[in-house]
C-alpha positions as CSV (number, residue, x, y, z in Angstrom):
1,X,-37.3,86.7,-45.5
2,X,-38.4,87.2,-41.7
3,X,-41.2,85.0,-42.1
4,X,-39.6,82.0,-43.9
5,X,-36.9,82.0,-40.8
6,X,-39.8,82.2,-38.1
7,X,-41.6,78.9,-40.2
8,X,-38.1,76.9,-40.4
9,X,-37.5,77.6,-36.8
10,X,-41.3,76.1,-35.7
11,X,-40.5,73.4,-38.5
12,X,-37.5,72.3,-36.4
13,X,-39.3,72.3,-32.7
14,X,-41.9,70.3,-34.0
15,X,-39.3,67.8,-35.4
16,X,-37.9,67.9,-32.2
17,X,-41.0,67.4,-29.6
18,X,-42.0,64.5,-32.1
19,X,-38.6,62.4,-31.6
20,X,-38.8,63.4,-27.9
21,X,-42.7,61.8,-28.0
22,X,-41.4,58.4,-29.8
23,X,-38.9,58.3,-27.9
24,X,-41.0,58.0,-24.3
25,X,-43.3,55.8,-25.9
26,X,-40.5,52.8,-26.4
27,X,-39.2,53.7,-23.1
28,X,-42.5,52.8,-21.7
29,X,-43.5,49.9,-24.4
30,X,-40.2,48.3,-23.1
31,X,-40.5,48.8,-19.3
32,X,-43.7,46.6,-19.7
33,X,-42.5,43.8,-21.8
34,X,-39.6,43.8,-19.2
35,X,-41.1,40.8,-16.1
36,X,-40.1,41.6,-12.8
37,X,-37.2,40.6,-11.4
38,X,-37.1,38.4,-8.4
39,X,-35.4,38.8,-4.7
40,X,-32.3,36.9,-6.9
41,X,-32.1,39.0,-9.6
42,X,-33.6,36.5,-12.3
43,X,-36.2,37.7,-14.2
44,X,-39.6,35.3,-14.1
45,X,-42.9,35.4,-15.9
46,X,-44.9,33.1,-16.1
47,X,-42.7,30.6,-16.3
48,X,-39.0,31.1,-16.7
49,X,-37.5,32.1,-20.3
50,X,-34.2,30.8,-19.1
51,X,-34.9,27.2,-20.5
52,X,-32.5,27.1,-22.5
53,X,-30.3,26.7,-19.3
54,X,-33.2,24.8,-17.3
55,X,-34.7,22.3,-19.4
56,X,-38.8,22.3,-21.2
57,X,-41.4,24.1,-19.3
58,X,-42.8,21.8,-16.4
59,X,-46.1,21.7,-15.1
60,X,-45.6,23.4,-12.5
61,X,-44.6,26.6,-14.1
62,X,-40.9,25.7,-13.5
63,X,-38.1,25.7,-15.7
64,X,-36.7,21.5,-15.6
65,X,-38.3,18.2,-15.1
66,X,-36.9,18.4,-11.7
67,X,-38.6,22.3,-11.0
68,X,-35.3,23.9,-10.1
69,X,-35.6,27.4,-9.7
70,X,-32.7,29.8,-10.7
71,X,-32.1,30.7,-7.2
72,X,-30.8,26.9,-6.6
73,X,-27.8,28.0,-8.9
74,X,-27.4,30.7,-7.1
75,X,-26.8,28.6,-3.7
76,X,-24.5,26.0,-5.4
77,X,-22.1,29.3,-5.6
78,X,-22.9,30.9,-2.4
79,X,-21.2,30.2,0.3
80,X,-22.7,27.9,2.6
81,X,-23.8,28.7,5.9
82,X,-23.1,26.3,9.3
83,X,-26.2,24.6,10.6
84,X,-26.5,23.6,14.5
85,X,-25.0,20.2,13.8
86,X,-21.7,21.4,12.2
87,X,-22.6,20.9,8.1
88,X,-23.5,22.4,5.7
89,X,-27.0,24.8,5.8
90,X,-28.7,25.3,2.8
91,X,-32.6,26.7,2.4
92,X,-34.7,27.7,-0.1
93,X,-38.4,28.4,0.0
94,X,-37.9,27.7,3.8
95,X,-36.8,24.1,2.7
96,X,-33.4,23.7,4.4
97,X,-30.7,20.9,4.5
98,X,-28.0,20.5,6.4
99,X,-24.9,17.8,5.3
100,X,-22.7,16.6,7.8
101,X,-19.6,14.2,7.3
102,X,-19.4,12.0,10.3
103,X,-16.6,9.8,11.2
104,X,-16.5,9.5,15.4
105,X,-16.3,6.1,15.7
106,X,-17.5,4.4,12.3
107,X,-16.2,4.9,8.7
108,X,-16.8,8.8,6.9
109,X,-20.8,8.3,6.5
110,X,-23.0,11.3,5.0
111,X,-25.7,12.4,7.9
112,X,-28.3,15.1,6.4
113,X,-30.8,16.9,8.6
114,X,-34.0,18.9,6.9
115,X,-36.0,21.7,8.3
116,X,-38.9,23.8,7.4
117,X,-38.7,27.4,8.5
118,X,-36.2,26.6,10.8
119,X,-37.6,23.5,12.6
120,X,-36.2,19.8,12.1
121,X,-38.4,17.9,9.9
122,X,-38.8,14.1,10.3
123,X,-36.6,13.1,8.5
124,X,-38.8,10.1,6.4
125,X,-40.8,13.5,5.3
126,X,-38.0,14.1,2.1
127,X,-36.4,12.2,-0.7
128,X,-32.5,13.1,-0.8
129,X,-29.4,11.6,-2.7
130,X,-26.2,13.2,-3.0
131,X,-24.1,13.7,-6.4
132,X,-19.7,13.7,-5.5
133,X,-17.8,14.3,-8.3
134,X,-13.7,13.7,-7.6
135,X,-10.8,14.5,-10.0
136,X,-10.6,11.8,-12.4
137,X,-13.2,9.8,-10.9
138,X,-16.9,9.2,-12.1
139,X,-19.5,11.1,-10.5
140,X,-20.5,8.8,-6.9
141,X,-24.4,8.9,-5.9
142,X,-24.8,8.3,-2.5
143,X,-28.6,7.4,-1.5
144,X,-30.0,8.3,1.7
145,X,-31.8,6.4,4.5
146,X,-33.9,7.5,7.5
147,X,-31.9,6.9,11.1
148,X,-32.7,8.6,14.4
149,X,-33.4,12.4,13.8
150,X,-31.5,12.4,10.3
151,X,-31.1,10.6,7.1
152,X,-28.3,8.6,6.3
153,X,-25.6,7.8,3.3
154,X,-25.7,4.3,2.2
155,X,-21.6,4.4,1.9
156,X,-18.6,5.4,2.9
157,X,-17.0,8.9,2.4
158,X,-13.6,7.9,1.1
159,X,-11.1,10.4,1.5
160,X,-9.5,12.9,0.6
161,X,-12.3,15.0,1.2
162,X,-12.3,16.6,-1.5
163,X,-14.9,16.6,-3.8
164,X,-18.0,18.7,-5.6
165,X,-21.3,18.1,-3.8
166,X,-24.8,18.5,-5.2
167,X,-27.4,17.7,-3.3
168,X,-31.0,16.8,-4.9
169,X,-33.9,16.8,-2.6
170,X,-37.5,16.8,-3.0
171,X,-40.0,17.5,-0.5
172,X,-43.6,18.0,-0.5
173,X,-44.0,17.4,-3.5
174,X,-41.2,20.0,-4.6
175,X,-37.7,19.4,-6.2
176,X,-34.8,21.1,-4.4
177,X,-31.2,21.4,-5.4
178,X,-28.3,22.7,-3.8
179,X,-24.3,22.0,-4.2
180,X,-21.1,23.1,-3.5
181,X,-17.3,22.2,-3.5
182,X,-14.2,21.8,-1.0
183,X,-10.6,20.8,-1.6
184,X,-7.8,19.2,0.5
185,X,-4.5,17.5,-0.3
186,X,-4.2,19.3,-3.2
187,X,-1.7,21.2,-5.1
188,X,-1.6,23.0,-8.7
189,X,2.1,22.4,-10.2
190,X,2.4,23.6,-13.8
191,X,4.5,21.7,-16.4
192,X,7.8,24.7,-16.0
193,X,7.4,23.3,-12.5
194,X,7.2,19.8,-12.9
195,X,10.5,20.1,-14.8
196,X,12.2,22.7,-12.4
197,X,11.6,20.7,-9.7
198,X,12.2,17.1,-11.8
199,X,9.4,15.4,-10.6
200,X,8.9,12.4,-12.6
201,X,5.3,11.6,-13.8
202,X,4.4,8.3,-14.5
203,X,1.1,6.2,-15.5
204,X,-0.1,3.7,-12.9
205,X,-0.7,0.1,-14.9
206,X,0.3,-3.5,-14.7
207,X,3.5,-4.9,-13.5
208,X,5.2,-8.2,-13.2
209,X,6.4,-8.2,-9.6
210,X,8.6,-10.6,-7.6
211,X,7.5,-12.8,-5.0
212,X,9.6,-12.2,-2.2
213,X,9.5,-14.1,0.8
214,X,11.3,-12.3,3.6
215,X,12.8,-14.3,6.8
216,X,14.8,-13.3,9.2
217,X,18.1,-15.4,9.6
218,X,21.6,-14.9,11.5
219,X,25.4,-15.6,9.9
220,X,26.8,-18.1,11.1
221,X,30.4,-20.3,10.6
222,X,31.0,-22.7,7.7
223,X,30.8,-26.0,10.0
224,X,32.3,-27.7,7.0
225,X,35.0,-25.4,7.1
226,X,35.7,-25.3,11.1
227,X,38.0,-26.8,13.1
228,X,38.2,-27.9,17.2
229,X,41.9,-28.2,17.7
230,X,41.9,-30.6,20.4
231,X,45.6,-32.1,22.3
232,X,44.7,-35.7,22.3
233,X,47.5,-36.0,25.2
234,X,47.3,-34.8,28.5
235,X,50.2,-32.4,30.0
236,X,51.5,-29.0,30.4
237,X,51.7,-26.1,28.4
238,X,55.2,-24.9,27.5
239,X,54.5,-22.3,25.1
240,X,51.3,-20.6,23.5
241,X,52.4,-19.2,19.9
242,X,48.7,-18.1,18.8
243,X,45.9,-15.7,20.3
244,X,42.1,-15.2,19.5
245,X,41.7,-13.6,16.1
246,X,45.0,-14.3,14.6
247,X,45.0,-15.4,11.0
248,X,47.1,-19.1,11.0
249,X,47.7,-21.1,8.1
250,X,47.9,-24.6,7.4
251,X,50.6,-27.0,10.0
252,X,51.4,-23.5,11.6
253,X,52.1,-24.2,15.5
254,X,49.8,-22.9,18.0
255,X,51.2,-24.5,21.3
256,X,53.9,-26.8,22.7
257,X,52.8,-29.3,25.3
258,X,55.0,-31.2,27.4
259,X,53.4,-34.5,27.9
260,X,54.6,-38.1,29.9
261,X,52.2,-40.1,27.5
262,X,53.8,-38.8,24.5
263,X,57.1,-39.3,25.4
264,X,56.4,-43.2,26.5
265,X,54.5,-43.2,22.8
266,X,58.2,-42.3,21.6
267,X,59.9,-44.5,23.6
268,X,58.3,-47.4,22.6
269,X,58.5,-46.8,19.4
270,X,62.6,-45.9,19.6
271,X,62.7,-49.8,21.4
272,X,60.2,-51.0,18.9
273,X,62.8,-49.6,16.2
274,X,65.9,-51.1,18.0
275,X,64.5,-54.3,18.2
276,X,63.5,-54.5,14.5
277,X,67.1,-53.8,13.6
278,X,68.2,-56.5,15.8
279,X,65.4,-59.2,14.8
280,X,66.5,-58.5,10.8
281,X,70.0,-58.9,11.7
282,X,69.3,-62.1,13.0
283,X,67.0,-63.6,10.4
284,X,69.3,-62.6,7.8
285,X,72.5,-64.5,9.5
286,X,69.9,-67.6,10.2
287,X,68.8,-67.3,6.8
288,X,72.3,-67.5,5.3
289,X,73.5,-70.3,7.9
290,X,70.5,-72.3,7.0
291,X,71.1,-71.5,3.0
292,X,74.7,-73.2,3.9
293,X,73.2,-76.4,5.2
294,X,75.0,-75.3,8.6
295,X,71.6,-74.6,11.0
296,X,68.7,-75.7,10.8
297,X,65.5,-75.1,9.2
298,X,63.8,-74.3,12.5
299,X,65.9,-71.4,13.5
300,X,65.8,-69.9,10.4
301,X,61.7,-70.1,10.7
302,X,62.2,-69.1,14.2
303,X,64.4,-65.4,13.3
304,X,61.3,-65.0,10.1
305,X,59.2,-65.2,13.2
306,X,60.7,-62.8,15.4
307,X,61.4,-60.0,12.2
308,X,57.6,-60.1,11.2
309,X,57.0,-59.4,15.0
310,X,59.1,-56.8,15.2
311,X,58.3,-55.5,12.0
312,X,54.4,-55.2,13.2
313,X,55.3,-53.6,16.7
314,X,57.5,-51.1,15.2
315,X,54.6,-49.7,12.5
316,X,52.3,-50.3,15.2
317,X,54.2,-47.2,17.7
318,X,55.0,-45.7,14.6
319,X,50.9,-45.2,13.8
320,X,50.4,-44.5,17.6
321,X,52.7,-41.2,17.0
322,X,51.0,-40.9,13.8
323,X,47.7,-40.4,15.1
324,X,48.9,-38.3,17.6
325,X,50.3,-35.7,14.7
326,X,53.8,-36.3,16.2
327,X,56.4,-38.8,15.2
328,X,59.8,-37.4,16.1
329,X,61.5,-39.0,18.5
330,X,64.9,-37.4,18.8
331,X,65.5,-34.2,21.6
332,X,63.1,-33.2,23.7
333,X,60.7,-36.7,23.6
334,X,57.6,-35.0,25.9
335,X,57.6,-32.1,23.7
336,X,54.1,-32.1,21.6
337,X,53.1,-29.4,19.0
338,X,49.7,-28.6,18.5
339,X,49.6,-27.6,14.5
340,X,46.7,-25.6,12.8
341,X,44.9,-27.7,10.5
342,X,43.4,-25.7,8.0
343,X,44.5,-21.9,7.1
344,X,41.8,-19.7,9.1
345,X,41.6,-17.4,11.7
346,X,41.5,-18.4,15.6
347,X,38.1,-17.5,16.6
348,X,38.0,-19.4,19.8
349,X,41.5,-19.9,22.0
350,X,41.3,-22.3,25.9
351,X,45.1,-22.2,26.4
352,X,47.2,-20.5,28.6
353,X,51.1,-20.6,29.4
354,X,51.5,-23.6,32.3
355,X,48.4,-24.9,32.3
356,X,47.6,-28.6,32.6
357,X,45.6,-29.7,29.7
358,X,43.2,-33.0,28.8
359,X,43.5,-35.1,25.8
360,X,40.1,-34.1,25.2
361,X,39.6,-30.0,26.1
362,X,38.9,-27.9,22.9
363,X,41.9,-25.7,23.3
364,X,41.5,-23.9,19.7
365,X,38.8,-22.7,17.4
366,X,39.8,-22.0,13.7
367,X,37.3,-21.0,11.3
368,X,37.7,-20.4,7.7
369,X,35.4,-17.5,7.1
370,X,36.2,-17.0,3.3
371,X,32.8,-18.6,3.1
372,X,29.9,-18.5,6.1
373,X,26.6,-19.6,6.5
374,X,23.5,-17.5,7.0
375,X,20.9,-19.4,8.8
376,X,17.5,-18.8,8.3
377,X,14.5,-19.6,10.9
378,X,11.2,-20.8,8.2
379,X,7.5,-21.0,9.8
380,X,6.0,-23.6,8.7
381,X,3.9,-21.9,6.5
382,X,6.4,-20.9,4.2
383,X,8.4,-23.9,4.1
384,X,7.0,-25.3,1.1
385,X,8.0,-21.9,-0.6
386,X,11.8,-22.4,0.6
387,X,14.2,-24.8,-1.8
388,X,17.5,-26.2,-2.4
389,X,18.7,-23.7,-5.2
390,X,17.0,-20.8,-4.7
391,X,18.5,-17.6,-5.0
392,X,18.4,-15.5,-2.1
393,X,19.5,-11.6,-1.1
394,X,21.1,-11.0,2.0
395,X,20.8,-7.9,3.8
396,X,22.8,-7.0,6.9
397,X,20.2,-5.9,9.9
398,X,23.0,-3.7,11.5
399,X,24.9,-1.5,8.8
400,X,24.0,-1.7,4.9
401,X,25.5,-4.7,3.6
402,X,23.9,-6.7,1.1
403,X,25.3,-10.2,-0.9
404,X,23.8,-12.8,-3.1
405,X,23.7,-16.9,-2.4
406,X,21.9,-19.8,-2.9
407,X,19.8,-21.8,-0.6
408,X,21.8,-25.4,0.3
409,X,19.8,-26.7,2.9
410,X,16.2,-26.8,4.2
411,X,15.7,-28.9,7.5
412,X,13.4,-31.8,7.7
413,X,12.2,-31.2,11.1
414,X,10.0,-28.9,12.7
415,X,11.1,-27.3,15.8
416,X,8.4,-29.2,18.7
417,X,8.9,-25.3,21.0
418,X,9.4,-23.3,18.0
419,X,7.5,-24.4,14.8
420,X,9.9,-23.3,12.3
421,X,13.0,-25.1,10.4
422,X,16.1,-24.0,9.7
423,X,17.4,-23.3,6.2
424,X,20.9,-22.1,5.0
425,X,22.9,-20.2,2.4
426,X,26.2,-19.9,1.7
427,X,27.6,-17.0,1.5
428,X,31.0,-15.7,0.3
429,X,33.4,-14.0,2.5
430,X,36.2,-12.4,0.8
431,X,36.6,-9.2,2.9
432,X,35.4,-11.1,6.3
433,X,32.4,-8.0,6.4
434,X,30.2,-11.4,7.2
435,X,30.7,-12.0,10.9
436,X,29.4,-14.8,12.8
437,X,26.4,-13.6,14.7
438,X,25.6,-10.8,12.8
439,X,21.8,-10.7,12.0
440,X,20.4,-10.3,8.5
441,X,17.2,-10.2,6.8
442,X,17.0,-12.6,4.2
443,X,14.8,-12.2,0.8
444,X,14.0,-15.3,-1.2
445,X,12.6,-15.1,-4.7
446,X,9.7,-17.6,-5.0
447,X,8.3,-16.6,-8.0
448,X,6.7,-14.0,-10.4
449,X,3.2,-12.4,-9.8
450,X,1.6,-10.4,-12.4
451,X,-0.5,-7.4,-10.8
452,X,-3.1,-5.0,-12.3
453,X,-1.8,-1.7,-10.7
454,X,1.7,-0.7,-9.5
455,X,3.2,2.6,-9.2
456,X,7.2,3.0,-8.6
457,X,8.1,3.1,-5.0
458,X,10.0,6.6,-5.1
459,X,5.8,7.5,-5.0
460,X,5.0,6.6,-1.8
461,X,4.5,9.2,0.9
462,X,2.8,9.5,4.3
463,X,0.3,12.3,4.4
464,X,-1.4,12.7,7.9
465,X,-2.0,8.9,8.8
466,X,-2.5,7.7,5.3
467,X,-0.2,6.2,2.8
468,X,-0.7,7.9,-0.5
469,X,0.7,8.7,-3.8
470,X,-0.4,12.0,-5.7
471,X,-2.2,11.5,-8.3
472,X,-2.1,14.1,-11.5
473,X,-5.4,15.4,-13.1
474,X,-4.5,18.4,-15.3
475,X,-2.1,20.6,-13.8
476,X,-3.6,19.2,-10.0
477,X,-2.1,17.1,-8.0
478,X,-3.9,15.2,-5.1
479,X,-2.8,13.3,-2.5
480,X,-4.7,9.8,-3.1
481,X,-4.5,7.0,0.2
482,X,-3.8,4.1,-1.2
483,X,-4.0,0.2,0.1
484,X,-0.6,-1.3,-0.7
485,X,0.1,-5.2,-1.2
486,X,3.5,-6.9,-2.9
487,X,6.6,-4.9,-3.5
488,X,10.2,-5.9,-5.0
489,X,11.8,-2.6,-3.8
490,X,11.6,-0.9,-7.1
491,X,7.9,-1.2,-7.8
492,X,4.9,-2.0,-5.1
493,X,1.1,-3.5,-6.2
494,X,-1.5,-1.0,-5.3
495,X,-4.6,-2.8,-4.5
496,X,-6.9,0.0,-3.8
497,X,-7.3,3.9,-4.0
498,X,-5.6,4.8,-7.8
499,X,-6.5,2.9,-10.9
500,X,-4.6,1.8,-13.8
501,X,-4.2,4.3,-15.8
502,X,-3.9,7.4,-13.7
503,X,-0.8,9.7,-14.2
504,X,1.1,10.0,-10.3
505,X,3.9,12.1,-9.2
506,X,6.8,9.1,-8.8
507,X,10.9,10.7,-8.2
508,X,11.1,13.5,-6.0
509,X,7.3,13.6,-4.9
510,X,8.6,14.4,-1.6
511,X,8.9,18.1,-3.4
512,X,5.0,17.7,-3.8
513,X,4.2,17.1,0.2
514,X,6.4,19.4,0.8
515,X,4.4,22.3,-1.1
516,X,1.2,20.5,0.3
517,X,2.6,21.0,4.0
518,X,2.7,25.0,2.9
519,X,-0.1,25.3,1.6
520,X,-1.6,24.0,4.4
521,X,-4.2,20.8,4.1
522,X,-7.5,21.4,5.3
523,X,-9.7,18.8,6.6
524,X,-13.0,20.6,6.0
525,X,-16.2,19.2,6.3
């Protein structure tokens, strides 16, 4: 029994120092088929087994057409360092670049410097472009030419400046490739927060905007609706029943003059009247003393005579007074009262208690303003756009005041100092917020134009120096510059910097800057 449990106890060392055996020999067998790994960490043979990431096998034992090595990804996500001019430093292989955005003086232009091992190269010695790639925008290849000590982008960096970079170079006969990325002007606002906040997203595309031509103008009176109260007799003032701003209506008295010509007007035409009475007393005795065979003929003719004379001077003191708005001619004959002819409001008053007035002097100004005029100064460049009938919006310069009239007017003469016409609009009055003098900006509708790309005007903000509406991509928003052209208040064209299309931030956007303004928006190049 001993010696069975000696022979199962060698039995199971054996076992044991056999496993241990196969086991070091697959260690080792797989330590050799194992290639080296290089200073990156990637493993290389004889040419990279990685090609499933790189491309076919090129003949130069690298792993892409283009003979990028692993250790170019590695420096798209490395951090890149700062070169002596400012950019960005990339080497590999002691190949370097260095990018550079430069905008002191001229437009954002790409300027790339090269080095081997350290030292400048010239610059004609290397083959570079430059890949961007921009939310929502297609990828942007910049070429590169050689200037001075560095090479340089054949366009414009548009900003932002924000943007994925790769960077394909080839030197010596050697492919290169390097990249990175850098953001600005943007924010990340989720959907919960889009709502929270109620920003409004809308999609940038055509719109059929008006064309507004805007003038400047002034209000002005009605002329057809004001009056220069004038005496038309010379004398005194007795009495002064209306000041400067009072509202009158129509034969209301304003003054009392006491004037020698009108009371010789009434005392001519009080004689006149006499004598009429007398000369038809007389023709209608002669008339009846001739019907009577008892006079004659002649001095019947004769009294006809003297009653149609009478008859003509009597209406024609009667139309003197007439004209002169007075025709009363008992009491006080020098009295004269000066009478409002229109209801309206004294804008103007020339008269004072005693003083001696002309027949001629503009004592009163009365102006209905229920309706005034808003005068408008047209260059002669737009005149053709401005017509009789068009609709026009009327916006007070001073307070916010806005009314709706129609274009009445339109000079025919060009100012010889000024170049411009005049044009008017009528404009009612009602609560007399209009006031002479008051200047206005005027907006005339001449037309429809049909544009490509509008956004809503609530989207308009000012970031830095550049107007700009945020443009969504995803759950980013980014602050886009944008060139601006026509606008009816509610909608504005955009003619460059966001294409139709394109989702934008449009109410409260302002709620957008203002999280951009916390977050703080780099300018990095």
């Amino acid at each position: 029994m001993k010696r069975d449990s000696n022979t199962k106890q060698a039995i199971a060392i054996a076992v044991i120092i056999a496993i241990g055996v196969v086991l070091v020999v697959l260690i080792l067998g797989t330590d050799k088929a194992r290639p080296v790994a290089d200073e990156h960490g990637h493993a290389e043979a004889n040419a990279h087994a990685d090609q499933e990431h790189h491309g076919s096998e090129a003949k130069d034992g690298h792993a892409d057409d283009e003979g990028h090595a692993d250790a170019e990804h590695h420096a798209e996500k490395a951090e890149p360092a700062k070169g002596s001019h400012g950019g960005k430093l990339f080497s590999q292989d002691g190949y370097g670049v260095e990018l550079t955005i430069f905008e002191q003086g001229v437009e954002p232009q790409f300027r790339l410097y090269t080095y081997r091992d350290g030292k400048p190269l010239d610059p004609k010695a290397s083959q570079v472009s430059v890949t961007l790639e921009r939310l929502g925008r297609k990828p942007q290849v910049f070429a590169f030419v050689p200037e001075k000590d560095y090479l340089k982008g054949n366009a414009v960096v548009e900003e932002p400046h924000s943007f994925k970079v790769t960077i394909d170079a080839r030197h010596d006969g050697k492919a290169y490739r390097f990249g990175y990325e850098q953001v600005e002007t943007r924010v990340a606002m989720s959907n919960a927060q889009l709502e929270t906040n109620r920003v409004e997203v809308l999609t940038a595309g055509p719109a059929r905007i008006p064309k507004v031509l805007q003038l400047i103008g002034e209000v002005r009176f009605n002329e057809d609706r004001t009056v220069h109260v004038v005496p038309r007799l010379a004398g005194i003032v007795q009495a002064v029943s209306a000041n400067a701003g009072d509202r009158v209506r129509k034969g209301q008295v304003l003054a009392a003059i006491s004037s020698q010509g009108l009371a010789d007007q009434r005392a001519e035409l009080l004689a006149a009247q006499k004598r009429l009475a007398l000369a038809r007393t007389t023709f209608e005795r002669e008339k009846k003393l001739w019907e009577d065979k008892i006079s004659a003929e002649q001095d019947y003719l004769q009294a006809r005579t003297a009653l149609q004379e009478a008859q003509i001077a009597e209406q024609n003191a009667r139309q003197k007074l007439a004209s002169l708005g007075s025709q009363k001619v008992s009491g006080d004959f020098t009295r004269y009262e000066l009478r409002s002819p229109i209801d309206g409001v004294v804008v103007e008053k020339h008269i004072a208690l005693g003083e001696a007035v002309k027949d001629d002097a503009t004592v009163f100004v009365i102006a209905d303003l229920s309706t005034v005029w808003a005068e408008m100064t047209v260059y002669a460049k737009d005149l053709n756009a401005v017509k009789v009938g068009q609709k026009a919006t009327v916006k007070a310069a001073a307070f916010d005041s806005t009314s709706s009239g129609t274009v009445f007017y339109v000079g025919s003469l060009v100012g010889e100092q000024t170049r411009t016409a005049k044009a008017r609009i009528v404009l009612p009055n009602p609560e007399g917020v209009w006031r002479p003098g008051l200047p206005v900006n005027v907006e005339l509708v001449a037309g429809e134009v049909e544009v490509p790309v509008a956004v809503s005007q609530e989207a308009i903000q000012t970031v830095r120096d550049w107007t700009v509406v945020f443009g969504r991509y995803g759950d980013q928003f980014e602050a886009r510059p944008v060139e601006l052209g026509r606008s009816d208040g509610k909608f504005v064209e955009v003619v460059g910097g966001l294409n139709a299309g394109e989702q934008y931030a449009a109410k409260n956007s302002f709620l957008i800057k203002a999280e951009l303004g916390k977050a703080g928006a780099s300018h990095d190049h």
